[in-house]
C-alpha positions, -999 to 999 in steps of 0.1 A, spaced: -835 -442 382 -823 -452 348 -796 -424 342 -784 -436 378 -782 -475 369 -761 -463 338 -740 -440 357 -731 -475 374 -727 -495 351 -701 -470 332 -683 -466 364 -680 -508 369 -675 -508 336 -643 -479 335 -633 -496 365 -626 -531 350 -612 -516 317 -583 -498 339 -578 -529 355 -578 -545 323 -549 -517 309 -528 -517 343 -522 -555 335 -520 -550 299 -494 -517 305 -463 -537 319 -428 -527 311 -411 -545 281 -384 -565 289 -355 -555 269 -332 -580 273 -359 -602 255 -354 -579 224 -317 -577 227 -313 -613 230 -333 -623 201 -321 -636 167 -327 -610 137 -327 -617 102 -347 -603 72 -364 -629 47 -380 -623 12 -418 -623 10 -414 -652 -12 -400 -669 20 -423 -655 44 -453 -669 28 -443 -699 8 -459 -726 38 -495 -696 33 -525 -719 22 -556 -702 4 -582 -704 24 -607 -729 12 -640 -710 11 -681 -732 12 -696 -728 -22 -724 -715 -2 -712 -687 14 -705 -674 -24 -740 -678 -36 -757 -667 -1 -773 -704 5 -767 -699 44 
């Protein structure tokens, strides 16, 4: 009884997961890639806007 309710439940759950990748596994649209602008920027440039994130005094000394 048990080993049969997991046998279903691994085939509902296989069966959503390929549904899951049949939507997920659509062909790239190139002209999207070939149409976009391309540039390379410094790492000084790419994270000059980054913000450190601003961490509870709490979570430090395991208060929580």
């Amino acid at each position: 009884m048990i080993s049969e309710d997991i046998e279903y439940n691994k085939d509902i759950f296989l069966s959503e997961l390929e549904a899951s990748l049949r939507e997920v596994n659509r062909k790239i649209n190139m002209s999207k890639l070939e149409n976009r602008k391309i540039g390379t920027i410094s790492s000084e440039e790419a994270l000059k806007d980054v913000v450190p994130i601003q961490w509870r005094e709490d979570l430090f000394n395991d208060n929580e």
